[in-house]
C-alpha positions in Angstrom: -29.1 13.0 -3.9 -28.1 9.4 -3.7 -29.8 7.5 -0.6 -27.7 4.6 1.7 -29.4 1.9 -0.4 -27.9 3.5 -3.6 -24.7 3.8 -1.8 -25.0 0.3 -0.4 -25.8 -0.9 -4.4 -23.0 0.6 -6.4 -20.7 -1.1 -3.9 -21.6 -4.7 -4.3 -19.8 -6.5 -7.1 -21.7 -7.6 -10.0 -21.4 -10.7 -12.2 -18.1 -9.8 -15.2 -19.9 -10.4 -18.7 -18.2 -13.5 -20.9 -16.5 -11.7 -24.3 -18.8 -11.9 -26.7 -16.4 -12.5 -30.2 -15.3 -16.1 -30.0 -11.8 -14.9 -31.2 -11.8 -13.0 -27.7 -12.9 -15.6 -26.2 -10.5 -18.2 -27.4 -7.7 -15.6 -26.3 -8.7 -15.1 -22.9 -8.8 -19.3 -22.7 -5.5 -19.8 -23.5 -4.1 -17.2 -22.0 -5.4 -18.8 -18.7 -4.0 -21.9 -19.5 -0.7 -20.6 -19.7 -1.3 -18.1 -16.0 -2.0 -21.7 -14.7 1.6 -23.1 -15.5 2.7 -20.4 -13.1 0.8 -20.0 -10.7 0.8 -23.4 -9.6 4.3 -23.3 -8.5 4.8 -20.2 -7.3 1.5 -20.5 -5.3 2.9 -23.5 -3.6 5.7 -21.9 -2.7 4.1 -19.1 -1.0 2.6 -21.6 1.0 5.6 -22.8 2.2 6.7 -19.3 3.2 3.3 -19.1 5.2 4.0 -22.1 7.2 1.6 -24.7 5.2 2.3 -27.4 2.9 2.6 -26.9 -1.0 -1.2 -27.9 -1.7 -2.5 -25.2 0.2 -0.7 -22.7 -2.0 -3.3 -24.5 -4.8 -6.5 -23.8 -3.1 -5.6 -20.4 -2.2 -5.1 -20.2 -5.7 -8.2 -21.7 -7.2 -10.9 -20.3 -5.3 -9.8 -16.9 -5.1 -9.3 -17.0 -9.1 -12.6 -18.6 -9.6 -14.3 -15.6 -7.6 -12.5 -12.5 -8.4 -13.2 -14.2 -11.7 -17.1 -13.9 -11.4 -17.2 -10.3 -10.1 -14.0 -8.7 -9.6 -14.2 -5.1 -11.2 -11.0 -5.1 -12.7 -10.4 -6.8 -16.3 -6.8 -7.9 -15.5 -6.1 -8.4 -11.6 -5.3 -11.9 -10.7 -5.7 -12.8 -6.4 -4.1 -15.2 -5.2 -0.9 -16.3 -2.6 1.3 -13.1 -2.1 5.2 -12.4 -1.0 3.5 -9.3 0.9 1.0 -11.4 3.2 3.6 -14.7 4.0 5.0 -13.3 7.1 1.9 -12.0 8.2 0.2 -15.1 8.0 2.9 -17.3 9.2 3.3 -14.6 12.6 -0.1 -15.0 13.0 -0.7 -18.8 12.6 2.2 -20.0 13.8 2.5 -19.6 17.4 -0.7 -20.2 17.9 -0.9 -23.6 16.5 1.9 -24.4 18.7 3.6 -27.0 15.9 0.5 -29.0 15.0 0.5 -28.8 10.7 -3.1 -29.3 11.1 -3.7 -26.8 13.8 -2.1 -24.4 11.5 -4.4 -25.0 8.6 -7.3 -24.3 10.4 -6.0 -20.9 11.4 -5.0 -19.9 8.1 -7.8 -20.5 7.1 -10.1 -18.4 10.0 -7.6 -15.8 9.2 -8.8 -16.1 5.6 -12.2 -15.5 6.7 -11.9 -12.9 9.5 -9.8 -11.1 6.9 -13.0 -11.6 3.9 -15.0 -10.5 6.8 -13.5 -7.3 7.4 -13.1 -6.5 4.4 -16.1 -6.7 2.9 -17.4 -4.7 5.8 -14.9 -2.0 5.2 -16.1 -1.9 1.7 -19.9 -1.7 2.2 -19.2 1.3 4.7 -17.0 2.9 1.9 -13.7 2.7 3.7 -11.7 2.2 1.1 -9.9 5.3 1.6 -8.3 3.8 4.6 -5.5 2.0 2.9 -4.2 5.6 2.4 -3.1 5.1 5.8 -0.2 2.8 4.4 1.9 5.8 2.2 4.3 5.0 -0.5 7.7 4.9 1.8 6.3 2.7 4.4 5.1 0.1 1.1 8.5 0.2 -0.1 9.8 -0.4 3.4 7.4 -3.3 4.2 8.3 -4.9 1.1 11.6 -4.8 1.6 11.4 -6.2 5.0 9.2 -8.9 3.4 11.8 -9.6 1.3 14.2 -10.5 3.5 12.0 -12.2 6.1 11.0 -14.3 3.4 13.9 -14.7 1.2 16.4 -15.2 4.3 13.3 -17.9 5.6 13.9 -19.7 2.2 17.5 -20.6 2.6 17.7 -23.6 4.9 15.3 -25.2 1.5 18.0 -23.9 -1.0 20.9 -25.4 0.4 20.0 -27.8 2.3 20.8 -26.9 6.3 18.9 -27.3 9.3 18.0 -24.5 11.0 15.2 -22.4 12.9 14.4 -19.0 15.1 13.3 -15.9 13.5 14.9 -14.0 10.7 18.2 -12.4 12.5 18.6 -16.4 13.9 18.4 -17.6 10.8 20.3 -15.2 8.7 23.4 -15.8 11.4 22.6 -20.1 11.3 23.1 -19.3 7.2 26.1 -17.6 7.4 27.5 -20.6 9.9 26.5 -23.2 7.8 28.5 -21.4 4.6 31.7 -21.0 6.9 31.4 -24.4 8.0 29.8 -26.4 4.8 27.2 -28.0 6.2 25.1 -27.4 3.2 23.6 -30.4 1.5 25.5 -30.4 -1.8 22.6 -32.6 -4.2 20.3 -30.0 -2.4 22.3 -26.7 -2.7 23.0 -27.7 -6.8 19.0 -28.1 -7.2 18.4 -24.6 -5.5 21.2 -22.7 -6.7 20.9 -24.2 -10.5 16.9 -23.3 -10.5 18.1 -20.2 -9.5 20.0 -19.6 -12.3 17.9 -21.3 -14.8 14.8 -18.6 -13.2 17.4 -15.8 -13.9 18.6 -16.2 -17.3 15.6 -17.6 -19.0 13.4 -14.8 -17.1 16.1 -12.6 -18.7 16.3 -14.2 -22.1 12.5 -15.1 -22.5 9.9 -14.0 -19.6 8.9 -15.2 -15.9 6.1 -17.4 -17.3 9.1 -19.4 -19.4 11.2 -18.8 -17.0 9.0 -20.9 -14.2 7.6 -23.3 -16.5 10.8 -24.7 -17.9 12.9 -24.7 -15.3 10.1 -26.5 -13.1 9.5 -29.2 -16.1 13.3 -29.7 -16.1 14.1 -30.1 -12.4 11.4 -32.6 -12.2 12.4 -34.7 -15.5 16.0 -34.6 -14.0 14.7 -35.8 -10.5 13.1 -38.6 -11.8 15.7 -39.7 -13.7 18.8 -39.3 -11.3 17.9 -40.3 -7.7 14.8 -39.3 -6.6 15.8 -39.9 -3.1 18.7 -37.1 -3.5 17.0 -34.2 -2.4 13.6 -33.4 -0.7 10.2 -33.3 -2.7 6.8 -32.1 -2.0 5.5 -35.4 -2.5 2.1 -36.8 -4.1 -0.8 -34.1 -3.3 -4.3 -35.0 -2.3 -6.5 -35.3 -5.1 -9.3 -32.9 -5.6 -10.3 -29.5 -3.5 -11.6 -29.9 0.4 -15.3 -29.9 1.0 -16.4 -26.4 2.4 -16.6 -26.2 5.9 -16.0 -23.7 8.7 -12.5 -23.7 10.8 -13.0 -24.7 13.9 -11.0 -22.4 16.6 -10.6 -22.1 20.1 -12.1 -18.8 21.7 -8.4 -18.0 22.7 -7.7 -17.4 19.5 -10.3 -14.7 18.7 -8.5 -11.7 19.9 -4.9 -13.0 17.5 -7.1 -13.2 14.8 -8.4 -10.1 14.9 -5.1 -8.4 15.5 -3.7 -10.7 12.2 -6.7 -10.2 9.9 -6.9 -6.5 10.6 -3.2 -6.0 9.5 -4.1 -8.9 6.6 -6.9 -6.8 5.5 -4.5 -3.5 5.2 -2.1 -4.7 3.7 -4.2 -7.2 1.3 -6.5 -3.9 0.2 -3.7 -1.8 -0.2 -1.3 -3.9 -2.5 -4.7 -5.1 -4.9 -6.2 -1.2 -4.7 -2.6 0.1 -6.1 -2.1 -2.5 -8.8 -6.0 -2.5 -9.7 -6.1 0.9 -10.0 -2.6 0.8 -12.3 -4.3 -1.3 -14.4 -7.4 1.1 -14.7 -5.4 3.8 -15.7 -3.7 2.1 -19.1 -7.2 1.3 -20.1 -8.2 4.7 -19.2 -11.0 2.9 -16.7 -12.0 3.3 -13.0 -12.2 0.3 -10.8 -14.4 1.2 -7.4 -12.2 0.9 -4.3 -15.2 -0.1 -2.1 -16.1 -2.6 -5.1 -12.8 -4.3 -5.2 -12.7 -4.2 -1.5 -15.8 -6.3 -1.0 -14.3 -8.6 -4.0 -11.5 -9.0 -2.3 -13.2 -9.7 0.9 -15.7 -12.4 -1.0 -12.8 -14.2 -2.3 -10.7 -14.5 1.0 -14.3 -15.6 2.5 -14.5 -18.1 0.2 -10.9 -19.4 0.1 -10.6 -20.1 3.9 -13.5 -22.1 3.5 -11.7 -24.6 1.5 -8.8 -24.6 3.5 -7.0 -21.6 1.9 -5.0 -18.3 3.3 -5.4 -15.1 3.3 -4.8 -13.7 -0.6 -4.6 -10.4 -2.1 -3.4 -8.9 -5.7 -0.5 -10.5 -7.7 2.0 -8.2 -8.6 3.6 -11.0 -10.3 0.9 -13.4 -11.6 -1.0 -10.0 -13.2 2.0 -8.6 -15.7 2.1 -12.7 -16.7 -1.8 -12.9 -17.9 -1.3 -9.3 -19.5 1.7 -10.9 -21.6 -0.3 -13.5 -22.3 -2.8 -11.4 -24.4 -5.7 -11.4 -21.6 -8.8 -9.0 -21.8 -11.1 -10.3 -19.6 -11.2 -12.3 -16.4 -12.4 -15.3 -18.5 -8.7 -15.8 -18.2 -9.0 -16.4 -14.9 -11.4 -18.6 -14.3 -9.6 -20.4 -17.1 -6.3 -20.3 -14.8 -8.5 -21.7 -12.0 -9.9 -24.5 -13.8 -6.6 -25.5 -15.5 -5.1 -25.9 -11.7 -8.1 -27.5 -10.0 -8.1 -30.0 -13.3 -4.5 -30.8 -12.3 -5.4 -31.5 -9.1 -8.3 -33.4 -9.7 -7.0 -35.8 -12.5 -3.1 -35.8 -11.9 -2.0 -34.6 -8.7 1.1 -36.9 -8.9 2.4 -34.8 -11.9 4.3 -32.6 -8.9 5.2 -35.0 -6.6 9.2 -34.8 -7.8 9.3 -31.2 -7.8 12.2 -30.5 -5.0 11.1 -28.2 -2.2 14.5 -26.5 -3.5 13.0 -25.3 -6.5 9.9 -23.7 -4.7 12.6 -21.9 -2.8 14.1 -20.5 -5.7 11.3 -19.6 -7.1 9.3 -17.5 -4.0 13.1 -15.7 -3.4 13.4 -14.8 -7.0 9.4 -13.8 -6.6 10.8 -11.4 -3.6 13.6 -10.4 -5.0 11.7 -8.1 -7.2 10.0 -6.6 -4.1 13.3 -4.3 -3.5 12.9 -1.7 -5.7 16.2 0.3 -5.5 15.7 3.1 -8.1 12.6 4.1 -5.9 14.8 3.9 -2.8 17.4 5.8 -4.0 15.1 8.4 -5.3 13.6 8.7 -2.1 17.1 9.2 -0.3 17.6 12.4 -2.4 14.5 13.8 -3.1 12.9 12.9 0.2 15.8 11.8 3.1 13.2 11.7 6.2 10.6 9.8 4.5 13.7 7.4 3.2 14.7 7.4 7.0 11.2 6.2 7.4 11.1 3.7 4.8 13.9 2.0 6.4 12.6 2.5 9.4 9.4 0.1 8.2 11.8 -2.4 6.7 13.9 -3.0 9.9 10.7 -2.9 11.9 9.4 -6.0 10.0 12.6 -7.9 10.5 13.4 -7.1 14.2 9.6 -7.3 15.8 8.0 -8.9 13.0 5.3 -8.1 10.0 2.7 -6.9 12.5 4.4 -5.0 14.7 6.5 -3.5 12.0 3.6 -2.2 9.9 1.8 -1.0 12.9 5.0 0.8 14.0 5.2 2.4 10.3 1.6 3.3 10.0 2.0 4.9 13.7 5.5 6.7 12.5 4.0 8.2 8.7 1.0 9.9 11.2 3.4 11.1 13.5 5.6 12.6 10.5 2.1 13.9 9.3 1.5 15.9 12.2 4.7 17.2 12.5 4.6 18.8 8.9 1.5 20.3 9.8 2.2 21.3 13.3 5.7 23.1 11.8 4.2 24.0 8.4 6.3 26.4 5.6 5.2 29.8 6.2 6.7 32.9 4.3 5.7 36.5 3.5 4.9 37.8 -0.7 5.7 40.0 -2.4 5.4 41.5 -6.0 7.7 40.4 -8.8 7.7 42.6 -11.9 6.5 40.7 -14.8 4.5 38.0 -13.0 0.8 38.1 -11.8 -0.1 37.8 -8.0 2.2 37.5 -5.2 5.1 35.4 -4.7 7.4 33.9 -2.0 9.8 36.5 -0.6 11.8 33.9 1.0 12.8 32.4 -3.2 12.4 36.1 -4.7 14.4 38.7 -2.4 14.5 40.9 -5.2 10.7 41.4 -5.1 8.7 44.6 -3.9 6.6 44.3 -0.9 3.7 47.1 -0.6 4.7 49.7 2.0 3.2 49.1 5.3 1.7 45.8 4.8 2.8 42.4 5.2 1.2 39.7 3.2 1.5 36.5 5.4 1.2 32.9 4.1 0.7 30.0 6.7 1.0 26.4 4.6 -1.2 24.2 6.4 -4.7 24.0 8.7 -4.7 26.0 11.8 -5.7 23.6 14.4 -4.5 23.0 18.5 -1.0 21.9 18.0 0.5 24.7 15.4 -1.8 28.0 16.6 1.0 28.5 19.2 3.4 28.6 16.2 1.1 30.4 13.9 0.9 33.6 16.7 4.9 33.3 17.2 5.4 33.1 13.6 3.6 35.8 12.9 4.3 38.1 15.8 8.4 37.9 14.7 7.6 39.1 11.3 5.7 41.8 12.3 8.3 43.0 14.6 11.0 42.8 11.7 8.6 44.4 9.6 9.1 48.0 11.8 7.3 50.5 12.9 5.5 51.6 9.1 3.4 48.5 9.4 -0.3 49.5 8.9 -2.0 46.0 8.4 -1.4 42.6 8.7 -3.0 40.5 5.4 -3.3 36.4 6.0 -3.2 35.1 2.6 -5.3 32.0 3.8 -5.5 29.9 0.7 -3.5 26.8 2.3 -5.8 26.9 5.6 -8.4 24.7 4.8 -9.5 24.5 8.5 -9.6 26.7 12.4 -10.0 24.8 14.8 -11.9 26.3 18.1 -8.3 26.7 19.9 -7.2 28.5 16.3 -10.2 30.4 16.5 -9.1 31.9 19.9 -5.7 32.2 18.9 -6.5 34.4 16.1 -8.9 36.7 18.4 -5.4 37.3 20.6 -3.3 38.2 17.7 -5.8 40.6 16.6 -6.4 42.3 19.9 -2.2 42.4 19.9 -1.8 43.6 16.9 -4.6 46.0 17.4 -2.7 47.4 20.3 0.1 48.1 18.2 -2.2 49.9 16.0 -2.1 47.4 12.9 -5.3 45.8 11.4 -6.0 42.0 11.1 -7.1 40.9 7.5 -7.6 37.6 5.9 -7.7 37.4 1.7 -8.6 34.4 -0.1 -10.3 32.2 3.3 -12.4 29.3 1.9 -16.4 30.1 2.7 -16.4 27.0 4.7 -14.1 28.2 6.8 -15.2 31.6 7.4 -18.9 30.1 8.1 -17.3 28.8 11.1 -15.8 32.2 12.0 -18.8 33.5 11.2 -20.6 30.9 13.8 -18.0 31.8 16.4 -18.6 35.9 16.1 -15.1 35.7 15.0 -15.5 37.8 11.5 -17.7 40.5 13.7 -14.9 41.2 15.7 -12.3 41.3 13.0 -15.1 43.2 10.8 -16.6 41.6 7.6 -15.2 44.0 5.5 -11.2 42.6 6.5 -12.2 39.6 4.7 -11.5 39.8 1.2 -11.8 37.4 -1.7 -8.1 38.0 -3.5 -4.9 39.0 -2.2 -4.6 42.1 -5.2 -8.3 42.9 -3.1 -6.5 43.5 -0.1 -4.2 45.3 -1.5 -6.0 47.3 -3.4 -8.1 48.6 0.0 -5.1 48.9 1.9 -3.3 51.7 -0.6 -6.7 52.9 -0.5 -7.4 53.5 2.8 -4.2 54.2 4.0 -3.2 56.4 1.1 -0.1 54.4 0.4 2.3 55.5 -2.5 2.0 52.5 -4.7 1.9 52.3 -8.3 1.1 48.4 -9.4 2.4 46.9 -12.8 -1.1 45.4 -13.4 -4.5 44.7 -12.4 -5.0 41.6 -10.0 -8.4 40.8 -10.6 
């Protein structure tokens, strides 16, 4: 049996081995190279969108590249700046920095840390699990309230207007400033024709080209024209920061922890969902509690050189796959390729129009909204569409926090209710088929004379016993005066609860009343120790429980002498 300490080992990240062919080798290299071309932009970018400057999009890219590089578990994933954390970071950091630039660094990058922190705790515990707490509807709804947070935050940069307030403000200050014309026209051509240019070469070619040219070409054009035309990011400092701790205010512990707890969810569950996609082509397994504390490790480490919070690329991963990657040499390839630019020409940027990191991050959100999954939700699935959209509007209206916190608190709530109103039906036999089926989908099915074979879909616990005894009381009054025995088909209930456990005692003693028997068939033997435990089974009698509905059945034609005549044997 494997002890805490074994536990505690298979859960720490271990350093990735180097390929060993040269060929390989050479691969993963330039491959990493070419990740670098497009990172750098669109890490810059997401910086913007978080409230920093362009550079610290570039340390929140090398450091965390450098050190899921060393140990992350999985071959492929790149970390780095994301479209899903922005407006997390930028709700968090924002007001509290109260409009000081360098105030707001600092923050970032304790929220960095406190989100490292938590992570790698929640990972040495083995709670990775808990990112099932975010389901697929309320990702899809995030996302798309992400992309329009960020991508309606993005358009006073693309075309050139003043403007500020949160998302429904601004969204109404763009549609003014359209009406009236008060874009900046040498601005709104550079946004709107990198736009394009992102468009149809990521069409004709792929995202990497795509970024790369269009990047090269604004800033050639730039320099050429009139530099002064439109705003530029300017000449970045040279080099990384030298490690060092944020310093913070002890007002701004209780934020923090609010933003680096909803950081962390979100972080975990958008890296756990593409790691583990990634797995599954290669026919791998990535640990969640490994990539957890990798993840957390990396945040650790880029908030102390001034980074942000990071978590999986959706968008910088499919690019180093293309690129013919098989190891994460080609990351820490990627991440020496940017901190070399940095270091030796950090003026090669300087032109590059805060325009066409506009483009760029609402082309990198665009892709957020993913409408065939939306659609197949509305007809497959309308109230956990309903919720989806619920998340999404959440996120715009109160913000990224309270909007996932809202969705998280709705998707347990919608939980509950399916349990607490669970499908319950009665079976019957259907010639031609083994076992017994739903009588509710197959009315033309036989049901055994003076029996009724009950099926409850779900746990009995406090809130649906109530229900269970109604439930079950109705159909044995439509069932008529024949009935003989009651058989739970208990295959679904993987639990009883102690209120359950009473409830069950009361239906027995009413039905017993009525002089009909209580049985259960197929009860899981963890659940029935618990009856046992209770003196439940002793006053229902051992010999009601049976291990197969045909079981039941069987004993009740037996002992009731019940004309019957089966097609076939249910053992």
């Amino acid at each position: 049996m494997p002890t805490i300490a074994d536990s505690l080992q298979d859960r720490i990240p271990r350093l990735n081995p180097l390929p060993a062919a040269p060929r390989a080798a050479g691969r993963d290299l330039l491959a990493g190279v070419l990740l670098a071309a497009f990172v750098v932009p669109v890490g810059m970018a997401y910086a913007r969108a978080s409230g920093l400057a362009p550079v610290y999009g570039l340390y929140a890219s090398v450091v965390p590249m450098a050190v899921y590089g060393l140990i992350g578990p999985s071959r492929l994933l790149v970390l780095g700046p994301d479209s899903s954390l922005a407006p997390l970071i930028a709700a968090t950091v924002i007001p509290l920095a109260g409009g000081g630039p360098g105030r707001t660094v600092v923050l970032a990058a304790a929220l960095a840390i406190g989100t490292g922190l938590l992570s790698v705790a929640a990972g040495l515990s083995g709670l990775g699990l808990l990112t099932e707490l975010l389901s697929l509807p309320v990702r899809h709804g995030y996302l798309i309230g992400v992309a329009l947070v960020v991508g309606i935050g993005q358009l006073p940069s693309l075309l050139g207007f003043t403007a500020d307030g949160d998302t429904l403000a601004l969204a109404g200050r763009a549609v003014t400033a359209t009406v009236d014309g008060e874009w900046t026209t040498a601005v709104a051509v550079v946004g709107l024709g990198s736009l394009l240019s992102l468009i149809v070469l990521g069409r004709v070619r792929s995202q990497l080209v795509a970024v790369a040219v269009t990047v090269a070409v604004v800033i050639v054009g730039v320099r050429l024209l009139d530099p002064a035309a439109v705003p530029v990011i300017g000449t970045l400092p040279r080099g990384l920061p030298r490690p060092s701790l944020p310093a913070i205010d002890r007002s701004d512990l209780g934020p923090l922890a609010l933003g680096s707890l909803g950081v962390a969810l979100v972080s975990f569950a958008d890296t756990s969902v593409l790691s583990q996609s990634y797995a599954s082509r290669e026919t791998t397994r990535v640990d969640p509690n490994r990539e957890l504390v990798a993840l957390g490790l990396a945040n650790i480490g880029c908030g102390l050189f001034q980074g942000f919070p990071v978590s999986g690329s959706s968008s910088r991963t499919p690019v180093l796959e293309s690129a013919g990657a098989r190891s994460q040499l080609a990351g820490l390839a990627a991440a020496a390729t940017v901190l070399g630019l940095i270091v030796v020409a950090p003026g090669v940027l300087s032109s590059l129009p805060t325009a066409t990191l506009a483009a760029v991050l609402l082309l990198a959100v665009s892709r957020l909204i993913r409408w065939r999954d939306a659609r197949l939700l509305l007809v497959t699935r309308p109230t956990e569409f309903v919720l989806s959209m619920l998340s999404a509007g959440a996120v715009v209206v109160a913000g990224p926090l309270w909007g996932i916190g809202l969705a998280v608190v709705i998707s347990l709530l919608l939980f509950v209710r399916r349990a607490w109103r669970p499908y319950t039906t009665s079976l019957v036999r259907i010639h031609g088929r083994k076992g017994y089926h739903d009588a509710d989908r197959h009315p033309e099915g036989r049901r055994v004379p003076g029996l009724l074979l009950y099926r409850f879909g779900a746990p009995l616990f406090f809130a649906n016993a109530e229900v269970f005894r109604r439930d079950l009381l109705d159909r044995v009054a439509a069932a008529g005066p024949g009935l003989r025995r009651v058989v739970l088909a208990a295959e679904p209930v993987t639990d009883i609860d102690a209120t359950a456990d009473q409830v069950l005692l009361e239906v027995r003693a009413e039905l017993a009343e009525r002089g009909i028997e209580l049985a259960f068939a197929e009860l899981k033997g963890v659940v029935r120790d618990r009856l046992e435990r209770s003196g439940t089974v002793d006053v229902i009698g051992a010999d009601r429980f049976f291990p197969t509905v045909g079981r039941a059945v069987r004993d009740h034609v037996k002992t009731h002498g019940v004309d019957w005549v089966d097609w076939e044997d249910d053992e």
